[in-house]
C-alpha positions as CSV (number, residue, x, y, z in Angstrom):
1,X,-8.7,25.6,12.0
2,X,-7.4,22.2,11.6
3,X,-4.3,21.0,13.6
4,X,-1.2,20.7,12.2
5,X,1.9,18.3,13.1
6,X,5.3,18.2,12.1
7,X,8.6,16.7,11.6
8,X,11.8,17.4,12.5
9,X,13.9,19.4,10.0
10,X,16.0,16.8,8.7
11,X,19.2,17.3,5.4
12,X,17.8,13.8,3.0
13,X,21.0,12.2,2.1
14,X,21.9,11.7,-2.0
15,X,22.1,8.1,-3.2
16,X,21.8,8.3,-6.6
17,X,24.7,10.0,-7.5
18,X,26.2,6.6,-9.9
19,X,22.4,5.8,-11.1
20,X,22.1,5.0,-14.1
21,X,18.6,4.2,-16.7
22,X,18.6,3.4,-20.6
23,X,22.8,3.9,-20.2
24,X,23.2,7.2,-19.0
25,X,24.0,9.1,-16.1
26,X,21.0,10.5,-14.8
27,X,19.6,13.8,-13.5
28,X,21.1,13.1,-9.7
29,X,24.1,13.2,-11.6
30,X,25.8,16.6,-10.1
31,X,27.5,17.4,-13.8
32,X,24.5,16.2,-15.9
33,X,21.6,18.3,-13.4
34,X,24.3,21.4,-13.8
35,X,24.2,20.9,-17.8
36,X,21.0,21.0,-17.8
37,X,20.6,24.5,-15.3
38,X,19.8,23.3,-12.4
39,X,21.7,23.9,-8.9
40,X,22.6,20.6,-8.4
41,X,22.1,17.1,-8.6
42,X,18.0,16.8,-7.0
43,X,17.3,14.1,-4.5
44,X,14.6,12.1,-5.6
45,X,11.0,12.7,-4.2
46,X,10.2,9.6,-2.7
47,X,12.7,10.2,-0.2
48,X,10.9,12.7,1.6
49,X,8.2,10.4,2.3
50,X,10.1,8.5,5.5
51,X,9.9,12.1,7.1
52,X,5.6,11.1,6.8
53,X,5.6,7.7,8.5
54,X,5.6,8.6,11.6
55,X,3.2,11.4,11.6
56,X,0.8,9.2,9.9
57,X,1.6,6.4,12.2
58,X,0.6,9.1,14.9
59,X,-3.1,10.0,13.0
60,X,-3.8,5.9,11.5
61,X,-1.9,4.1,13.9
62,X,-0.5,0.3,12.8
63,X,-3.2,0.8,9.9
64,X,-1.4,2.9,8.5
65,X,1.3,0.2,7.6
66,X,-1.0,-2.2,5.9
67,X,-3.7,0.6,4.1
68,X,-2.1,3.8,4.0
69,X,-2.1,5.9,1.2
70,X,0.2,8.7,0.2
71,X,0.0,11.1,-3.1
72,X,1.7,14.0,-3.8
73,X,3.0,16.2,-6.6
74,X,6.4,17.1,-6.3
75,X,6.7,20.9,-6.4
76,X,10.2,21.6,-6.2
77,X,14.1,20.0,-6.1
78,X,16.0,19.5,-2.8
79,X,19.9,18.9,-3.5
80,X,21.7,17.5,-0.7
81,X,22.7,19.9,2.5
82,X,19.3,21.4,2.6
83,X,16.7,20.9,5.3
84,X,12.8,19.5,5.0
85,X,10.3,19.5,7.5
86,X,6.8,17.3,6.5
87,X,3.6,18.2,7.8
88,X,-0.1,16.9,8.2
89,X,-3.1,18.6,8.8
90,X,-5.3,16.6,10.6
91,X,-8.4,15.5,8.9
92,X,-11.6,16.5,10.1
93,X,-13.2,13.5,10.8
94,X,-11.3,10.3,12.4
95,X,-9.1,8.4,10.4
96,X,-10.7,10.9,7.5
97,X,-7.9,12.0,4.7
98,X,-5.6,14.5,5.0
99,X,-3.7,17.0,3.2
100,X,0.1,17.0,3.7
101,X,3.2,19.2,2.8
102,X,6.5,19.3,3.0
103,X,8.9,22.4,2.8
104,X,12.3,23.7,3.2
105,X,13.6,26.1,5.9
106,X,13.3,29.2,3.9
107,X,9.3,28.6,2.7
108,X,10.1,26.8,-0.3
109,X,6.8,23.7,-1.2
110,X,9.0,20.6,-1.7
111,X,5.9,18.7,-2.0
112,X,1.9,18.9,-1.7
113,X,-0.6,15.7,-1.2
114,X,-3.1,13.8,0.7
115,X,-2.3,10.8,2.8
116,X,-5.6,8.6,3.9
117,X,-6.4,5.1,4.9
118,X,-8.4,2.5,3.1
119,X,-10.8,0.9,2.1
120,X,-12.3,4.4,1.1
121,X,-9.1,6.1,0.5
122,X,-11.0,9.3,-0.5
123,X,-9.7,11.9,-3.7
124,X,-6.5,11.8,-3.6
125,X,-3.8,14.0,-4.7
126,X,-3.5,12.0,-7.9
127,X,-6.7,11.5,-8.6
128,X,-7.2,15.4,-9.0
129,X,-4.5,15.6,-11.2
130,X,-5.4,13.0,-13.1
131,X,-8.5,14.3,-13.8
132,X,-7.4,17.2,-15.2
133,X,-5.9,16.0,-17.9
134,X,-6.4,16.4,-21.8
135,X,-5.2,13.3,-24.4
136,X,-2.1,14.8,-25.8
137,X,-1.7,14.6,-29.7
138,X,1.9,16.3,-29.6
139,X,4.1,13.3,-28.0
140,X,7.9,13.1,-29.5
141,X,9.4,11.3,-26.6
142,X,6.5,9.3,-25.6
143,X,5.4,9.0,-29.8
144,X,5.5,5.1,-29.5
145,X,3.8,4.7,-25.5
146,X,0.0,4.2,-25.6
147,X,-2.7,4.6,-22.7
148,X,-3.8,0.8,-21.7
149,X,-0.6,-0.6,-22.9
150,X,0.5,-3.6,-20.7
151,X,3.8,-4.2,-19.1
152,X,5.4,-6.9,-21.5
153,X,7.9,-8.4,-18.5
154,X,3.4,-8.8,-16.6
155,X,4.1,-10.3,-14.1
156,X,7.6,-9.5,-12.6
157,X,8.9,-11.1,-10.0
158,X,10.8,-9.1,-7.5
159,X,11.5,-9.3,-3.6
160,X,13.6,-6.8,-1.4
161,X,16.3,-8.6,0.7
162,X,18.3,-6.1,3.5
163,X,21.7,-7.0,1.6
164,X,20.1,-7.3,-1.8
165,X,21.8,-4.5,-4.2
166,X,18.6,-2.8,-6.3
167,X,20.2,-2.0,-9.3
168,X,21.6,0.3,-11.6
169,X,18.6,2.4,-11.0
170,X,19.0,2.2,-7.3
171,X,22.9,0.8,-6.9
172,X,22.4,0.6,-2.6
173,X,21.1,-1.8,-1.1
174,X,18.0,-1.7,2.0
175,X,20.7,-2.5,4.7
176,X,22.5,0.4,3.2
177,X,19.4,3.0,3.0
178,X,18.5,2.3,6.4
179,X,22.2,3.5,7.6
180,X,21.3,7.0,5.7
181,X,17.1,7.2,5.7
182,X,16.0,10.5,6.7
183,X,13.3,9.3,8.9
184,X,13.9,5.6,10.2
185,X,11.2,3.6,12.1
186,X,11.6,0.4,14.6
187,X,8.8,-1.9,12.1
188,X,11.8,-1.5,9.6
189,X,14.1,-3.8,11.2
190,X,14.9,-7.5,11.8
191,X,16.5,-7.0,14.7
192,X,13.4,-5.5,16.8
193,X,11.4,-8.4,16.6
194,X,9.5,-7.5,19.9
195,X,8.5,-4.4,18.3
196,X,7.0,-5.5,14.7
197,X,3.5,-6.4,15.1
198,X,3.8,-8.5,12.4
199,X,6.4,-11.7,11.4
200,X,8.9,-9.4,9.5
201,X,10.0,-6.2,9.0
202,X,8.3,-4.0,6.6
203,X,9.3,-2.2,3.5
204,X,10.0,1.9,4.5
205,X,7.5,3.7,2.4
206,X,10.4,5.1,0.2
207,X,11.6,1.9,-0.8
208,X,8.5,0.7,-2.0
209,X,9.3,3.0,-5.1
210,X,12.1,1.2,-5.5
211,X,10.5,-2.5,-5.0
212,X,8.2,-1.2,-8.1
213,X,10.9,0.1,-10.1
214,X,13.5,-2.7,-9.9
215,X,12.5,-4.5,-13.0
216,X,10.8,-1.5,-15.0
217,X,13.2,-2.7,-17.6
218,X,11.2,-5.5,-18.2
219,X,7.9,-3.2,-19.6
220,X,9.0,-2.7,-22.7
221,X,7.8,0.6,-22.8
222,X,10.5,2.6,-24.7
223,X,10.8,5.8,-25.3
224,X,13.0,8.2,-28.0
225,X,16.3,8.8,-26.3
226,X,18.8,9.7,-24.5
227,X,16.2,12.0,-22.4
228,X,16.5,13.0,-19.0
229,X,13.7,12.3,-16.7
230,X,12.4,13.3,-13.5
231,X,9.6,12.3,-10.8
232,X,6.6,14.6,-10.9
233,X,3.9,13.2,-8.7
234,X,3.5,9.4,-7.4
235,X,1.1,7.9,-5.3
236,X,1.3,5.0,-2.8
237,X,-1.6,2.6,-2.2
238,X,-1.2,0.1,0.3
239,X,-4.6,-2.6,-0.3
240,X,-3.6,-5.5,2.0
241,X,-0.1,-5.0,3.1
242,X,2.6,-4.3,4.7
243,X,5.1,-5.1,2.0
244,X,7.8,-7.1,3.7
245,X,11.2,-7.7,3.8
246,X,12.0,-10.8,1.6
247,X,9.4,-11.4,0.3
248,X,7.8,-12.6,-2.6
249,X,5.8,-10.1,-5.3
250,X,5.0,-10.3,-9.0
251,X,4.3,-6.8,-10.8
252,X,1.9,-6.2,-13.5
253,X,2.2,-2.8,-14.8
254,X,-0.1,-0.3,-17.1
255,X,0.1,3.1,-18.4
256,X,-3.1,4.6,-17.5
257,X,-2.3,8.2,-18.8
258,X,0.4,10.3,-21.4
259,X,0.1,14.4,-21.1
260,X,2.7,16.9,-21.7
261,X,3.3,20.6,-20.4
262,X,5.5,22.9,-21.9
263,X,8.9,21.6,-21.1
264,X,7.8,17.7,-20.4
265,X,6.2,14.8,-21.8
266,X,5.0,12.6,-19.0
267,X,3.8,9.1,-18.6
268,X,1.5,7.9,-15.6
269,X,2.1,4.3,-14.7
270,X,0.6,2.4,-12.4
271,X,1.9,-1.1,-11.2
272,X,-0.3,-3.5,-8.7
273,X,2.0,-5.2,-6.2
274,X,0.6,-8.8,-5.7
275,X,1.8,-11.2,-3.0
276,X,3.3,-14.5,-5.3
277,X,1.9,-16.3,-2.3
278,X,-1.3,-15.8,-1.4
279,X,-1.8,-13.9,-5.2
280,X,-3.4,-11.2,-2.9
281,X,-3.5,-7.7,-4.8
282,X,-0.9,-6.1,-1.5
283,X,-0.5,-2.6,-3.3
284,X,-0.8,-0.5,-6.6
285,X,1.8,2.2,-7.3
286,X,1.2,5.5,-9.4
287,X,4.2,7.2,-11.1
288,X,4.3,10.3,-12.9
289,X,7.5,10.5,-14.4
290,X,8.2,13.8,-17.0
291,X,10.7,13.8,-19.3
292,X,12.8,17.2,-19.9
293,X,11.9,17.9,-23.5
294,X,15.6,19.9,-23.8
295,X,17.2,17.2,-22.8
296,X,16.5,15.1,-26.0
297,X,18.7,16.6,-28.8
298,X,16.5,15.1,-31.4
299,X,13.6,16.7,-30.6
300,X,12.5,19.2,-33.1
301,X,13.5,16.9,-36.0
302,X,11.2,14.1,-34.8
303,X,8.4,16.0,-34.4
304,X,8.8,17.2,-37.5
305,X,9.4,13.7,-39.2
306,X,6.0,12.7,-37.2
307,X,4.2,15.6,-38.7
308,X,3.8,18.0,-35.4
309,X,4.2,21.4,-34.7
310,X,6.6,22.3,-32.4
């Protein structure tokens, strides 16, 4: 039986209580997450994954900085006062992939995945999922998205300053997140120079979500609204990195799938991180993001007006 490692129990701290997409509160919203019957306002899944880096900085070493990979489907919500622990099981062969978790105190999944090192990052999490999907022909929310279609801000320029504010979508800054990160690490900051094997400080893996989604306004990929949203899986490729702090990056950005389940509509897009340097291809990013079908009071007339059965 492989050998497992873990984290500390740690309580994630909620930042997006004020954030706010297509001008509206959204579902880390305490009221808005209770209207719609959930115990309280969620704390978004990439947080968790600082409670990873160093256990996978423990299996890759400083590889695992500039070619890690982490995917994982987010199982269930974690509102803030409760504990998470992350886990790895090793992987079988050195520097092989390997599965990961993460869980509350009582036994509750919080998330599932596989975390592996390049350049043969092996199946991942999302790549299992992905291929399991069926083209959906019943899209109300998603109605106008298409599978190939292009980011229409390609490329967006972005770069992630300590004091820089992120956003509407993100309203803290990285100076600020670091005063509250679950898990923090000494490559993170400026002021440990004689610890960064590298010229600056990197990225934490959570805040490369945020890097990615800073100027999603830009796409142009609209959808039927308001609708609430969620993250359901994402995935973390890191080609040629680290991504660092203060840096220059252009986005491009594709959806590469649509599907739907019972309760969601959910679009898969992935956005290659590029260094506007060197134009070196530094990372590519997988979301999964699932819209709450209840949310969007229109629903049942659109579908009808688009010919569906619902």
């Amino acid at each position: 039986m492989s050998e497992v490692i873990y984290s500390e129990f740690r309580k994630p701290r909620q930042m997006l209580g004020t954030q706010e997409y297509d001008g509206h509160l959204s579902i880390h919203d305490d009221k808005m997450a209770g209207d719609l019957g959930f115990s309280g306002a969620p704390i978004e899944g990439p947080t968790h994954f600082s409670q990873f880096v160093r256990l996978l900085h423990k299996v890759y070493g400083d590889e695992w900085f500039s070619k890690g990979c982490i995917s994982a489907h987010y199982q269930n919500m974690v509102v803030e006062g409760e504990s998470v622990r992350a886990f790895v099981e090793m992987p079988a062969e050195e520097k092989g992939i390997a599965r990961i978790g993460a869980e509350k105190e009582d036994g509750t999944p919080v998330l599932t995945g596989t975390a592996s090192i390049g350049p043969d990052y092996g199946e991942t999490e999302i790549d299992i999922r992905m291929s399991r999907l069926r083209p959906s022909e019943q899209l109300v929310i998603l109605s106008d998205l298409k599978v190939g279609q292009l980011g229409a801000g390609n490329p967006e320029s972005v770069r992630m300053g300590f004091d820089q504010n992120m956003g509407s979508m993100y309203p803290f800054s990285l100076a600020e997140k670091l005063q509250a990160i679950t898990e923090d690490h000494e490559y993170y900051h400026d002021a440990n120079q004689d610890a960064l094997p590298w010229e600056k400080p990197v990225v934490p893996l959570e805040m490369i979500s945020v890097l990615t989604q800073y100027t999603s306004g830009l796409s142009g990929y609209r959808s039927r609204g308001p609708a609430i949203g969620l993250f359901a899986g994402q995935e973390i490729k890191l080609i040629n990195g680290p991504i660092f702090v203060d840096h220059p990056y252009k986005l491009e950005r594709e959806i590469v799938a649509l599907s739907e389940s019972k309760r969601t509509e959910s679009n898969w897009i992935k956005t290659k991180v590029i260094d506007e340097v060197s134009e070196q291809l530094v990372a590519e990013v997988i979301l999964n993001s699932a819209t709450l079908k209840d949310s969007y009071e229109k629903y049942e007339e659109d579908a009808r007006a688009l010919g569906l059965n619902v």
